[in-house]
C-alpha positions as CSV (number, residue, x, y, z in Angstrom):
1,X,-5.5,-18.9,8.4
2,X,-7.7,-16.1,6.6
3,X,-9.0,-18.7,4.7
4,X,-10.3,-21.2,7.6
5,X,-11.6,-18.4,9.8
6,X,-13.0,-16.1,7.9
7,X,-15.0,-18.7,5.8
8,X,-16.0,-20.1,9.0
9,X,-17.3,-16.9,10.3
10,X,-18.7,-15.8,6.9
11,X,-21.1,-19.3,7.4
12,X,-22.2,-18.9,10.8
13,X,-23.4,-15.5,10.7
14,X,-21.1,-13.0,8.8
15,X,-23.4,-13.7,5.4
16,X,-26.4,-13.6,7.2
17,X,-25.3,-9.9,8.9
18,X,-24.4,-8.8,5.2
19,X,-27.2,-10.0,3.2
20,X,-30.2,-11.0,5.5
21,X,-32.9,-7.8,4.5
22,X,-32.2,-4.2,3.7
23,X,-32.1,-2.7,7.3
24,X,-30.1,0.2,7.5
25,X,-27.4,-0.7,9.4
26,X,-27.0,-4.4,9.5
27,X,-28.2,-7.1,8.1
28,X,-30.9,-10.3,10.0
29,X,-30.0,-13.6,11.6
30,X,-32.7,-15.3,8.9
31,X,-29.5,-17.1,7.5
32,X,-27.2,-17.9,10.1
33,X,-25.3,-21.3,9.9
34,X,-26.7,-21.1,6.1
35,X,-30.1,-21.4,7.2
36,X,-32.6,-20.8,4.0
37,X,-29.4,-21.1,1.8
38,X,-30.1,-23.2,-0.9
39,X,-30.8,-23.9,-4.9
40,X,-33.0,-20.7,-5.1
41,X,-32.3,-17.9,-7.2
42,X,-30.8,-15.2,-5.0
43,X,-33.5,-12.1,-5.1
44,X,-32.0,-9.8,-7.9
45,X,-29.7,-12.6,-9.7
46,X,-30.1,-15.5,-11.7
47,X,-27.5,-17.6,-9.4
48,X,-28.4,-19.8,-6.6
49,X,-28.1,-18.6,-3.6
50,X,-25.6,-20.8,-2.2
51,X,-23.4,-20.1,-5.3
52,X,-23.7,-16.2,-4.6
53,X,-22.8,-17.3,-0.9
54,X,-19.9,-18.7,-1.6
55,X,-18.8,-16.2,-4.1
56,X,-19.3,-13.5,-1.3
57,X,-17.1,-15.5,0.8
58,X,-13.9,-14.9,-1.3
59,X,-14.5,-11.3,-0.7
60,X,-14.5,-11.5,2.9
61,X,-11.9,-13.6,2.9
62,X,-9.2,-12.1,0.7
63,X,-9.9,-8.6,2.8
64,X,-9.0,-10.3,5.9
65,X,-5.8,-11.9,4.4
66,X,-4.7,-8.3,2.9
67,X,-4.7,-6.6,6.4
68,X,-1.7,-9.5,7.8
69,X,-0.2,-7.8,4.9
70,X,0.6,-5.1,7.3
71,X,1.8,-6.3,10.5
72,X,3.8,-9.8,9.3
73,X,7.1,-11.2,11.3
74,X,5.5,-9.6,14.3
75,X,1.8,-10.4,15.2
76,X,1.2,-13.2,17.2
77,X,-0.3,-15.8,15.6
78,X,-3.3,-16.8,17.9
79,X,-3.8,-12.9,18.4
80,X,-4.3,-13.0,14.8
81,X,-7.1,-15.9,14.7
82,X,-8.8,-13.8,17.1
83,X,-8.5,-10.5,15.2
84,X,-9.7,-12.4,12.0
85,X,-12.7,-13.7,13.7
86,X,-14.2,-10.9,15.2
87,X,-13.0,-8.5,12.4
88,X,-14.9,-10.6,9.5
89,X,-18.3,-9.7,11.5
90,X,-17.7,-6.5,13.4
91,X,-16.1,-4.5,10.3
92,X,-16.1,-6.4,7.1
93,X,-19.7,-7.9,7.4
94,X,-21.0,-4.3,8.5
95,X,-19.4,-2.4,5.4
96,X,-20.8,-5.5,2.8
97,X,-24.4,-4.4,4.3
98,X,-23.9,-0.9,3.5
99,X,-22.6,-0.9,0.5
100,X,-24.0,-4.3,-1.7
101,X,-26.3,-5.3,0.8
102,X,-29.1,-3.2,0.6
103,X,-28.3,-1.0,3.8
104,X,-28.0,3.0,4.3
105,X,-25.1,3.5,1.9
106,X,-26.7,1.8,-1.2
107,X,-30.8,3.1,-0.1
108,X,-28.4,6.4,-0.3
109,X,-27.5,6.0,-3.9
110,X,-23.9,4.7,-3.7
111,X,-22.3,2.8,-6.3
112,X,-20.0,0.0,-5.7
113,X,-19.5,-2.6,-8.1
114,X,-17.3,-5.2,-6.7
115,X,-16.4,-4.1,-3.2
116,X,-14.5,-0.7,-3.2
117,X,-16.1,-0.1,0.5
118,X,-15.8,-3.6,1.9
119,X,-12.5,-5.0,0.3
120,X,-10.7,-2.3,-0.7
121,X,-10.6,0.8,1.4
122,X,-11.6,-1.7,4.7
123,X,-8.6,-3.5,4.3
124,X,-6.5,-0.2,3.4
125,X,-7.4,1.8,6.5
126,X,-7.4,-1.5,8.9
127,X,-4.0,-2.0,7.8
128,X,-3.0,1.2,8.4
129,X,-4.6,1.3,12.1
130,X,-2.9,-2.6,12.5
131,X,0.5,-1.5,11.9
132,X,-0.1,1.3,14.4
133,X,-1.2,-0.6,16.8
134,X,1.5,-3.2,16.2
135,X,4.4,-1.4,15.7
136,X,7.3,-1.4,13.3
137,X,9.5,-4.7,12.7
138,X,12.4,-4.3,14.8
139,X,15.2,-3.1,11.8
140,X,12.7,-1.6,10.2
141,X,14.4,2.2,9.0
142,X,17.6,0.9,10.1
143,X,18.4,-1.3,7.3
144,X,17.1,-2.3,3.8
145,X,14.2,-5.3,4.1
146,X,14.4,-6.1,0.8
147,X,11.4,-8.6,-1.1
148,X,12.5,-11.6,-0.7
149,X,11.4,-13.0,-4.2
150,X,10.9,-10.8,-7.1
151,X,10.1,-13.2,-9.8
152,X,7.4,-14.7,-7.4
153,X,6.0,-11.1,-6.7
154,X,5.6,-10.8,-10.3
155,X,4.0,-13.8,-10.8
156,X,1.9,-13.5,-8.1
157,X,0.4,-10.3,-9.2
158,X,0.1,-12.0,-12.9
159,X,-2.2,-14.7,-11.4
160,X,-3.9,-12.3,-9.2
161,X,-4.9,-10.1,-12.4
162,X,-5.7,-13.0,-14.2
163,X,-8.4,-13.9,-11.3
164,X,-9.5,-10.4,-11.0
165,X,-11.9,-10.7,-14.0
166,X,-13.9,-13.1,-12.0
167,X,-13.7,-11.2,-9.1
168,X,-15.3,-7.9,-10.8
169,X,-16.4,-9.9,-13.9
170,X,-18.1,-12.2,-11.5
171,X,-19.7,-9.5,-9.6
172,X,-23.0,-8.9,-12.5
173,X,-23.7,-12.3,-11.7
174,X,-24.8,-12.7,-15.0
175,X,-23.5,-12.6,-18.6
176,X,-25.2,-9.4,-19.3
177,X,-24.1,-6.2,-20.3
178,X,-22.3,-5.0,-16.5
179,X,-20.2,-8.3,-16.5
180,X,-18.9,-7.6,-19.9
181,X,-18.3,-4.4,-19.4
182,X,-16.6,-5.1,-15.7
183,X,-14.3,-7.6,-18.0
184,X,-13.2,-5.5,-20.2
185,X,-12.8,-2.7,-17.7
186,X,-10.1,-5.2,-15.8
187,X,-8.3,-5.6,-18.4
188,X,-7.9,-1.6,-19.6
189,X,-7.4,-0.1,-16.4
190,X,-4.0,-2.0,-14.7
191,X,-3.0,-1.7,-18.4
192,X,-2.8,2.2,-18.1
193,X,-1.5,2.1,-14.4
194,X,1.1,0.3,-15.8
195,X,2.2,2.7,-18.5
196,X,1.6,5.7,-16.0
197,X,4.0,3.7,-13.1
198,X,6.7,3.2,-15.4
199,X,6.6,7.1,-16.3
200,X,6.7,8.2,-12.4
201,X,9.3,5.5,-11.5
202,X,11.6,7.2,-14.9
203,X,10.5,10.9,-13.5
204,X,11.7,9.8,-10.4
205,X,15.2,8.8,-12.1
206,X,14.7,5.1,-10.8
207,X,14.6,2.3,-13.2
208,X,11.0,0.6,-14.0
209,X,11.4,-2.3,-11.4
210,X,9.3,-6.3,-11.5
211,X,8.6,-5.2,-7.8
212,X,7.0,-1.7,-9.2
213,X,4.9,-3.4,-12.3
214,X,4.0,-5.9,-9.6
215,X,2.1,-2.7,-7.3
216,X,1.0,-1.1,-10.3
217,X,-1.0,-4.1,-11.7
218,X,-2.6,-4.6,-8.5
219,X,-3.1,-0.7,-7.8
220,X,-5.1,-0.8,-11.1
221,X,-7.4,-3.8,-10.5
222,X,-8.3,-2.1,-7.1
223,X,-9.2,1.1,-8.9
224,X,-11.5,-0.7,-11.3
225,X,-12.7,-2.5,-8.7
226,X,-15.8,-0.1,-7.6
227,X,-16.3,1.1,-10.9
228,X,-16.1,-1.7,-13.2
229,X,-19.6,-1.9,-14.7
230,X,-20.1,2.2,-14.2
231,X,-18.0,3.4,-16.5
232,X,-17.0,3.5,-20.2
233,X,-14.0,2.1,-21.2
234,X,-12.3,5.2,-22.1
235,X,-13.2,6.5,-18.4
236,X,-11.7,3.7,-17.1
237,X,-8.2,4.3,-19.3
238,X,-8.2,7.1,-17.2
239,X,-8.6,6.2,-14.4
240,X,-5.9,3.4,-14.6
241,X,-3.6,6.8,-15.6
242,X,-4.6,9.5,-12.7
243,X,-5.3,7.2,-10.4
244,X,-2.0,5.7,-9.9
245,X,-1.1,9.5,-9.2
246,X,-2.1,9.1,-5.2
247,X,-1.2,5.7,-4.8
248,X,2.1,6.2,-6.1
249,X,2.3,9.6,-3.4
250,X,1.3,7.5,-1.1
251,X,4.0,4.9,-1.3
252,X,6.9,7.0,-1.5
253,X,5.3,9.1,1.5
254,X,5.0,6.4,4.3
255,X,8.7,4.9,4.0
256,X,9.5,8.3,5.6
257,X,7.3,8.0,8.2
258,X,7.7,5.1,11.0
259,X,4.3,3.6,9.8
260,X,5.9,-0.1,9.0
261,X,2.8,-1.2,6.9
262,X,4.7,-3.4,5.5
263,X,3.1,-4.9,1.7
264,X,1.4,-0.9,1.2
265,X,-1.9,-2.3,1.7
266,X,-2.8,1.3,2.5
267,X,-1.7,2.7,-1.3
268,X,-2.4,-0.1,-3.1
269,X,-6.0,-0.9,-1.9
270,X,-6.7,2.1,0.5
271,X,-6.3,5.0,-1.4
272,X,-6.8,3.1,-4.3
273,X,-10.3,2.1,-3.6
274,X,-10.9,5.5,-2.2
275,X,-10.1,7.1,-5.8
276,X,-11.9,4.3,-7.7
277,X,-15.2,5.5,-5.4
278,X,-15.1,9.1,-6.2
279,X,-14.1,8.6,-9.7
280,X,-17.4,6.9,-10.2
281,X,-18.9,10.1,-9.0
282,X,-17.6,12.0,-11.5
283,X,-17.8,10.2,-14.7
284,X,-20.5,7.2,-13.3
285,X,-22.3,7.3,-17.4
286,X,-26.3,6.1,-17.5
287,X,-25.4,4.9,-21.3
288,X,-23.3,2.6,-19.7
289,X,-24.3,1.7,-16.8
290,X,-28.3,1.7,-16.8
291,X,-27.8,3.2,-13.2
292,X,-26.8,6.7,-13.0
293,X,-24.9,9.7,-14.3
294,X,-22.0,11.3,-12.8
295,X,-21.2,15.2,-12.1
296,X,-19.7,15.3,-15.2
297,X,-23.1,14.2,-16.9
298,X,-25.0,16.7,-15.0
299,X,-25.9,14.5,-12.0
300,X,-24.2,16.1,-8.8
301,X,-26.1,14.1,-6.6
302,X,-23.8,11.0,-7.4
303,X,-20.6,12.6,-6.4
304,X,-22.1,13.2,-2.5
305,X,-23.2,9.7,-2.4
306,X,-19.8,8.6,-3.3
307,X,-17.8,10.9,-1.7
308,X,-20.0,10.0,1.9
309,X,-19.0,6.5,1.4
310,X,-15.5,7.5,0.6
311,X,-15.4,9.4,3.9
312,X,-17.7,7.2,6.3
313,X,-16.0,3.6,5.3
314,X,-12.2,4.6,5.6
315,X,-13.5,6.1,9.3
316,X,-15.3,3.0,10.5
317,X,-13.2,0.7,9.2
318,X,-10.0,2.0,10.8
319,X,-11.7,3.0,14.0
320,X,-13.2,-0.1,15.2
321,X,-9.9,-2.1,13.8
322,X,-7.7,0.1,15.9
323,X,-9.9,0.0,19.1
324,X,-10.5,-4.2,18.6
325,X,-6.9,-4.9,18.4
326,X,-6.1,-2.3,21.5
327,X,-8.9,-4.7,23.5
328,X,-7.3,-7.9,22.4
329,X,-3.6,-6.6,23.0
330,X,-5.2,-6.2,26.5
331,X,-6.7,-9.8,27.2
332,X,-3.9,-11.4,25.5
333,X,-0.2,-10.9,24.0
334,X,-0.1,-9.2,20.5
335,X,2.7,-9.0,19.2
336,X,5.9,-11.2,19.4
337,X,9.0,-10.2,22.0
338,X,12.0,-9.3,19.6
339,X,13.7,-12.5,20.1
340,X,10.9,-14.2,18.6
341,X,11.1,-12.0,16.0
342,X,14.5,-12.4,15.0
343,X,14.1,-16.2,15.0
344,X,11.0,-15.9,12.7
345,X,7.4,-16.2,12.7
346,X,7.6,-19.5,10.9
347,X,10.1,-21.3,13.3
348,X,8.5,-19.7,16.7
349,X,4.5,-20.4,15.8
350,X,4.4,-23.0,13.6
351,X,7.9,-24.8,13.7
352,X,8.9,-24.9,10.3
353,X,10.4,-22.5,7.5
354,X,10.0,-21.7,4.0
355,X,13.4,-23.2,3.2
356,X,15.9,-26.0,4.6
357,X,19.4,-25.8,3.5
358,X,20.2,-29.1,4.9
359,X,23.0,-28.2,7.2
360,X,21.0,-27.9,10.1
361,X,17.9,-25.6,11.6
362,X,16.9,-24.3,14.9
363,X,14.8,-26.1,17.1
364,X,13.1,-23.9,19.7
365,X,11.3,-25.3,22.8
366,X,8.8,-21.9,23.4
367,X,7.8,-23.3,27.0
368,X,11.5,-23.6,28.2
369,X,12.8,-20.8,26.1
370,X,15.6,-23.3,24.8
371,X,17.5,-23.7,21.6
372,X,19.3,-26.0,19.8
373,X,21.2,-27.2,17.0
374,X,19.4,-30.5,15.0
375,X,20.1,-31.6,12.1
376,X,17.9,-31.5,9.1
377,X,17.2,-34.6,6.5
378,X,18.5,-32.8,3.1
């Protein structure tokens, strides 16, 4: 679903609102329904632009996917279509202008290599405003929901940090020195989240888990995210290390809490791309980078312009996400009643599930409110 309306949206106009001139807050119409898109060298890359269009698309797409991350078996799933549309223009394609597109945030001086504004802390606080204004899955704190799959976590998060070094990698648009740099980056930082996420879990007196590994890997990709191409290697070693510090606070703090965000989207890519931001402030190297130095190189001026971002983005995006789904909660149903919900998103909205035992599956009638017992074809 994130994939066919958000790609939709990104074509009609949510590329041309990102990337269409360097007004301050948003971007022109120039480009709407691809209009001007073509073979041409995208001003400041060596890519066409269509290529860098569709490349941008991923972006927007994969932040709108993360926030269902935090309200699944409960949102309605034509609530959800709505929500994805207007949330790709009103929040994501806003925040891409800002911070990569040439509005207020980067004319300020921010650096963001790969989406630590748009992606990352957008779809952290969104999430965390959705499962507000959701609400908790009805067992949720009265008994364990446990993952349903570990081995497929793990191997999800293994393909998703394989992909990763195109998505920051990818993101220099070139071959050049911040692409390499970006590359390598990706690789060092999870790397070091992962050794620090096996101490804390130890600390802790848990066992290292598939499940933790899994939210480490992806916790460290999110932190190199911003700061791929501004940083040395050896800053970003240490950033994979201290920055799984709040993350990791973060996800034992909201269990305890009635916040039922339910895949940590908050921890993992919140506060994850918050600290990636700031980080750049501080150790951001001109040696590196060819861009600027951080405080710790004697430029204080860089840690202002990151830590505005870091306080302006997280604000916006949660804001208007809380207040657009209040608005279509009111013009239409949002979340599922909690019969629905104990049948199963899959059965109720799209008629089908995951798996089929072969003795027999539930076949619900929405209009009448009627069940019955069919048998299924093993």
């Amino acid at each position: 679903a994130a994939i066919a309306i958000a790609g939709v949206t990104w074509a009609l106009i949510g590329y041309s609102l990102a990337f269409d001139g360097t007004a301050l807050l948003l971007g022109g119409l120039n480009h709407v329904a691809l209009h001007d898109v073509g073979f041409t060298p995208r001003e400041g890359t060596t890519i066409p632009q269509l290529v860098f269009f569709a490349f941008q698309a991923t972006f927007c797409i994969i932040t709108v996917a993360l926030i269902a991350g935090a309200v699944v078996e409960r949102m309605r799933f034509g609530a959800f279509l709505v929500f994805a549309a207007v949330w790709s223009i009103v929040v994501y394609s806003v925040l891409a202008h800002w911070s990569f597109g040439g509005g207020w945030l980067t004319q300020n001086g921010l650096l963001d290599f790969a989406g630590g504004v748009p992606v990352e802390m957008a779809s952290g606080f969104s999430a965390l405003a959705a499962a507000l204004v959701v609400g908790a899955r009805k067992d949720y704190g009265r008994q364990a929901l446990l993952p349903h799959n570990a081995v497929y976590v793990l191997a999800g998060a293994g393909l998703l940090w394989f992909g990763w070094f195109g998505f920051n990698g990818g993101s220099g648009f070139s071959t050049g020195n911040s692409s390499v740099l970006a590359f390598t980056n990706t690789l060092l930082t999870p790397c070091c989240t992962l050794v620090m996420w096996f101490v804390l879990d130890l600390v802790r007196g848990r066992k290292v888990t598939a499940i933790g590994a899994a939210t480490a890997i992806i916790v460290g990709c999110v932190l190199i995210t911003p700061a791929g191409a501004f940083i040395s290697p050896a800053w970003a070693m240490a950033l994979g290390a201290v920055g799984a510090l709040p993350c990791y606070a973060v996800i034992v703090w909201r269990p305890r809490t009635r916040v039922d965000e339910t895949l940590d989207v908050l921890a993992a890519h919140g506060m994850a791309g918050f600290t990636g931001i700031l980080f750049i402030g501080f150790f951001a190297q001109l040696a590196w980078n060819g861009a600027a130095d951080g405080l710790v190189y004697g430029n204080a001026s860089q840690l202002g312009d990151q830590a505005l971002a870091a306080a302006v983005a997280p604000a916006y995006a949660f804001t208007v996400t809380y207040v657009l789904l209040r608005v279509i909660g009111f013009l239409m149903p949002l979340r599922s009643t909690e019969r629905q919900e104990a049948l199963g998103m899959d059965v109720i909205h799209h008629g089908e599930e995951a798996y089929a035992s072969g003795e027999g599956a539930i076949l619900v009638t929405p209009e009448a409110g009627v069940e019955a017992e069919v048998p299924v074809s093993p």
